[in-house]
VOVEXZA-766257 format. One record per residue (C-alpha): residue number from 1; residue in one letter; x, y, z. Coordinates in nm, 2 decimals. Example, Ala and Ser with C-alpha at 12.3 -4.5 7.8 and 13.67 -1.06 7.14 Angstrom:
<pt 1 'a' <1.23 -0.45 0.78>> <pt 2 's' <1.37 -0.11 0.71>> 
//
This chain:
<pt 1 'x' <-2.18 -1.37 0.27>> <pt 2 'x' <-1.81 -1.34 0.18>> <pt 3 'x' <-1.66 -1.24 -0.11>> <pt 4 'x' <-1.29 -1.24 -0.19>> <pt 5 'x' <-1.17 -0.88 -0.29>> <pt 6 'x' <-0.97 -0.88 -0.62>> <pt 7 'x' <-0.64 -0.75 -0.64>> <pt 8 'x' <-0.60 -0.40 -0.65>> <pt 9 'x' <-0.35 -0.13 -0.70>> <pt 10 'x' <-0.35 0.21 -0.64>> <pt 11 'x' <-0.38 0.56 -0.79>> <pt 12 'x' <-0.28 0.95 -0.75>> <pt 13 'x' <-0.10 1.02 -0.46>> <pt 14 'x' <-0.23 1.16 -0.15>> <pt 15 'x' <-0.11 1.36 0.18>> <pt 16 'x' <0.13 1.32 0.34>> <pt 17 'x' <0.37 1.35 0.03>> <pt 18 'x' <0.69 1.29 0.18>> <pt 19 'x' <0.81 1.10 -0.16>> <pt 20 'x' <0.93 1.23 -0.55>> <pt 21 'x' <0.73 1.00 -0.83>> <pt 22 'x' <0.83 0.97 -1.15>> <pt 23 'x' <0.65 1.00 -1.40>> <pt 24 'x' <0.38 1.02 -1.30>> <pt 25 'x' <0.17 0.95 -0.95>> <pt 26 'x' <-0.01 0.64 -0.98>> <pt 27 'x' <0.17 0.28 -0.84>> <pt 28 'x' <0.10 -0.02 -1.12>> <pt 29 'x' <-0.06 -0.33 -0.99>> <pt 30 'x' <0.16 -0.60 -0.94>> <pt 31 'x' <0.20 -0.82 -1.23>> <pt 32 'x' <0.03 -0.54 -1.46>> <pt 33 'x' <0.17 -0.45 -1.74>> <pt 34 'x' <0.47 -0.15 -1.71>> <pt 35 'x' <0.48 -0.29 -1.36>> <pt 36 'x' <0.81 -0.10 -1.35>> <pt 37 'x' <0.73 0.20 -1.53>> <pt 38 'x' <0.62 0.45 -1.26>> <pt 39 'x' <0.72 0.43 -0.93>> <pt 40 'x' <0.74 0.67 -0.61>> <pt 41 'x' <1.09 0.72 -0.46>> <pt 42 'x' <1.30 0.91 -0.19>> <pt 43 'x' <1.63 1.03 -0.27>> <pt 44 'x' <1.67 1.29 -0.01>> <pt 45 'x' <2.05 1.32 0.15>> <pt 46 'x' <1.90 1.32 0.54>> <pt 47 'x' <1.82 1.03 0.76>> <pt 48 'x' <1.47 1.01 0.83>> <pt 49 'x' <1.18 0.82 0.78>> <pt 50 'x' <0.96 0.92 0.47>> <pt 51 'x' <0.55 0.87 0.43>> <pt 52 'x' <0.37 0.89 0.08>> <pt 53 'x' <0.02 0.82 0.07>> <pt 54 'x' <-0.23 0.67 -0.26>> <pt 55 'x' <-0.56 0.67 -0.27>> <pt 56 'x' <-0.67 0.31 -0.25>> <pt 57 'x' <-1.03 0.38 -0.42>> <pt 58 'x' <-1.35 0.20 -0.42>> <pt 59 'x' <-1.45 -0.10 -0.25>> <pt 60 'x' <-1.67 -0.30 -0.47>> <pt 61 'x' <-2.03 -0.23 -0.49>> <pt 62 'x' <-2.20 -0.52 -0.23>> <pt 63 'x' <-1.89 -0.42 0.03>> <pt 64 'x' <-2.02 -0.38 0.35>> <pt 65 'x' <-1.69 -0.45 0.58>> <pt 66 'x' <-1.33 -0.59 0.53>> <pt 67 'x' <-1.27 -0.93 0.75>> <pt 68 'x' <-0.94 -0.97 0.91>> <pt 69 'x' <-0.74 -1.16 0.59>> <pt 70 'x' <-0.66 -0.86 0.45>> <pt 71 'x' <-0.32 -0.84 0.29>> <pt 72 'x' <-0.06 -0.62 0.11>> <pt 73 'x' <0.21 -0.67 -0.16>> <pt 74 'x' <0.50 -0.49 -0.28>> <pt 75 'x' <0.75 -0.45 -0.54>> <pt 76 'x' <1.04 -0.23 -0.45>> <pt 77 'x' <1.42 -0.17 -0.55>> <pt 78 'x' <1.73 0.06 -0.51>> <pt 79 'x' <1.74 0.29 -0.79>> <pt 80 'x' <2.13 0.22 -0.85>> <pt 81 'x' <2.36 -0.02 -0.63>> <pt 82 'x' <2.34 0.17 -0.30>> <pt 83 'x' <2.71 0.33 -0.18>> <pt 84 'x' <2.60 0.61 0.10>> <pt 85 'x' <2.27 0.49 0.23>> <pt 86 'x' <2.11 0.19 0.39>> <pt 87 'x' <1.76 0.14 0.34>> <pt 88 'x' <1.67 0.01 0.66>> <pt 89 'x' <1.28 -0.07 0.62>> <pt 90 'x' <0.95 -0.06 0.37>> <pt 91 'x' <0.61 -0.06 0.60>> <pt 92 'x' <0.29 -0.01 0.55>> <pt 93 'x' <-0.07 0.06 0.66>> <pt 94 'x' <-0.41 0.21 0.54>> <pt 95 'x' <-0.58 0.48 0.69>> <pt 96 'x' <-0.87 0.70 0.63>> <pt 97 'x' <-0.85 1.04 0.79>> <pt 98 'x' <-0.78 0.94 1.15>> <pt 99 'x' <-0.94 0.56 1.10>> <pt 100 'x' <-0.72 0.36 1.14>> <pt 101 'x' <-0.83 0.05 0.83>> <pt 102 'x' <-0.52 -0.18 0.82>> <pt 103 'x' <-0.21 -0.17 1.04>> <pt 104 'x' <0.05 -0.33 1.23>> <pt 105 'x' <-0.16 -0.25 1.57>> <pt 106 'x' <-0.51 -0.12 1.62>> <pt 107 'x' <-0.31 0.24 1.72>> <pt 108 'x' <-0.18 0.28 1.40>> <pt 109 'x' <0.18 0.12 1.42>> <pt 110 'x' <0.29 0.00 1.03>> <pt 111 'x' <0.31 -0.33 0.96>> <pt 112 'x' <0.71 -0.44 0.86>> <pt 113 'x' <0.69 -0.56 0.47>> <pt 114 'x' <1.06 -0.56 0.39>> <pt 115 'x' <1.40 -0.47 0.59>> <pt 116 'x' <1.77 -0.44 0.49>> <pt 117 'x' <1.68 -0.39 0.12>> <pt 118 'x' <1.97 -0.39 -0.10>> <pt 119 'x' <1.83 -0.55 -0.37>> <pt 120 'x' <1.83 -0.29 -0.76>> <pt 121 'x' <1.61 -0.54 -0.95>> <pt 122 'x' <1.24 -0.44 -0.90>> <pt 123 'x' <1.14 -0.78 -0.61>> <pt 124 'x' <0.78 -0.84 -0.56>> <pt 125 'x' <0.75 -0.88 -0.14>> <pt 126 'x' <0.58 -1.16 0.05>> <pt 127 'x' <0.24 -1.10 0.04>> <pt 128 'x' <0.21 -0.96 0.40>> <pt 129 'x' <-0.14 -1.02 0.61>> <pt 130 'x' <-0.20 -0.71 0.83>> <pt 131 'x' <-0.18 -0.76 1.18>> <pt 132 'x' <-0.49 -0.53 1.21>> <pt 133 'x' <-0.80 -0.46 1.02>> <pt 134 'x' <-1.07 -0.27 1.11>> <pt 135 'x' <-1.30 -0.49 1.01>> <pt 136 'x' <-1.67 -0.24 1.16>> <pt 137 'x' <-1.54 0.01 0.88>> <pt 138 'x' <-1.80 0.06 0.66>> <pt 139 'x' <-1.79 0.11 0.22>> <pt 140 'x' <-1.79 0.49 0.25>> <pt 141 'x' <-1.49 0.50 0.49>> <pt 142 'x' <-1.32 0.20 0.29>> <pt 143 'x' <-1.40 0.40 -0.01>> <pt 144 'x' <-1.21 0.68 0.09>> <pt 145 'x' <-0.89 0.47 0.24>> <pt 146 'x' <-0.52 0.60 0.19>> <pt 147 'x' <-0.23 0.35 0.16>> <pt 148 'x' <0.06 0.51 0.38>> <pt 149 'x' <0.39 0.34 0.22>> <pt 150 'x' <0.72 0.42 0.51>> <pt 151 'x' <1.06 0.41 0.36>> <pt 152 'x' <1.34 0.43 0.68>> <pt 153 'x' <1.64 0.50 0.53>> <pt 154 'x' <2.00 0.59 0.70>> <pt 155 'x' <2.33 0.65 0.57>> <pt 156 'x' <2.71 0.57 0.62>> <pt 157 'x' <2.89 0.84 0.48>> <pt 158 'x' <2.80 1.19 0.37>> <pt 159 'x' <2.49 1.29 0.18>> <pt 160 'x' <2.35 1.05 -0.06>> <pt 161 'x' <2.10 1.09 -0.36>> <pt 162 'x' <2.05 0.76 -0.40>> <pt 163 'x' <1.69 0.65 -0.49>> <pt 164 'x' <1.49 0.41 -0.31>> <pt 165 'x' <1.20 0.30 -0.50>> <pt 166 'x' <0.81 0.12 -0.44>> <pt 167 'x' <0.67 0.03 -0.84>> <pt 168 'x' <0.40 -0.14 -0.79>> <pt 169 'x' <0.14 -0.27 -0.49>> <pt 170 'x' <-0.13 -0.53 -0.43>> <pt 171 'x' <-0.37 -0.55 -0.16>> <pt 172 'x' <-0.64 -0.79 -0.13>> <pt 173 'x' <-0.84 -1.01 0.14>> <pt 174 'x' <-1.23 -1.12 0.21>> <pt 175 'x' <-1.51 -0.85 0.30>> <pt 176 'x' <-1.87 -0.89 0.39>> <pt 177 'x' <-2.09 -0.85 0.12>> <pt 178 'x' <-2.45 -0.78 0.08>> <pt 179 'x' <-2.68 -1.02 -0.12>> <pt 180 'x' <-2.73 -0.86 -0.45>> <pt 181 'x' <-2.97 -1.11 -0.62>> <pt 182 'x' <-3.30 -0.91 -0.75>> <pt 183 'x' <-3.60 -1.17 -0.62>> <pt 184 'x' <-3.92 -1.11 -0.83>> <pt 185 'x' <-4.23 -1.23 -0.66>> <pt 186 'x' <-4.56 -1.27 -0.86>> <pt 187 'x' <-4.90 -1.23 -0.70>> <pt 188 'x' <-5.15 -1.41 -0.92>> 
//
């Protein structure tokens, strides 16, 4: 039987925490209310590419395994209008520990969401299906699933402080789910 899985955001931060939040750690759902309020950022004066993880948190009760529809949303922004740096690409994937849930690639590769960002009004993204999705995962492995958010950012002048910012996510698709009716039988 398949179910639709509802929307859902994220909460604290987990490893690796390569990324400053403010103010506090938890990403909004998109199209919650304070969609905008908290958000995770990188503001760091290097090139590099940056990886913060949140814990994606329970699948729903009858989940027994994700099918391959499985999608992600974004709602991202420059902090101010962007001078020094270039915010070359936002990518994601889900992980938990070395599974490998929902990616660009079986092996792990992030699947592209946005590129060339210069936008400093919070945008929601397309809503982005995964290339892959472990879809043999079970609840207890879904249930402990880590969404990896990549910022690549470069520059093209000195040392920039300029924040690059992710508000809010979505992520939804169809899972397998087991038959919860209670059947009473009466023996008379």
């Amino acid at each position: 039987m398949a179910e639709t899985l509802p929307a859902t955001g994220v909460g604290n931060s987990a490893a690796p925490n390569e990324w400053n939040s403010a103010p506090n750690d938890a990403l909004t759902l998109i199209g919650a209310a304070g969609q905008d309020t908290n958000f995770g950022f990188v503001n760091d004066s290097s090139v590099g590419i940056y990886t913060q993880g949140w814990e994606l948190g329970n699948m729903p009760i009858d989940f027994i395994t994700m099918r391959s529809n499985f999608s992600i949303q974004l709602r991202y922004a420059w902090g101010t209008t962007p001078t020094l740096a270039i915010w070359n690409s936002l990518e994601a994937r889900i992980v938990s520990g070395a599974t490998i849930l929902a990616a660009s690639t079986a092996g792990g590769a992030f699947q592209s969401i946005a590129t060339s960002i210069t936008t400093t009004t919070p945008t929601n993204s397309a809503v982005v299906g995964f290339s892959y999705v472990n879809t043999t995962a079970d609840k207890t492995t879904w249930d402990s699933a880590v969404v990896e958010l990549l910022i690549d950012r470069a520059r093209n002048k000195g040392g920039s402080s300029e924040e690059q910012r992710v508000f809010a996510l979505s992520v939804t698709g169809e899972y397998d789910a087991v038959d919860l009716t209670t059947r009473y039988f009466f023996i008379t």
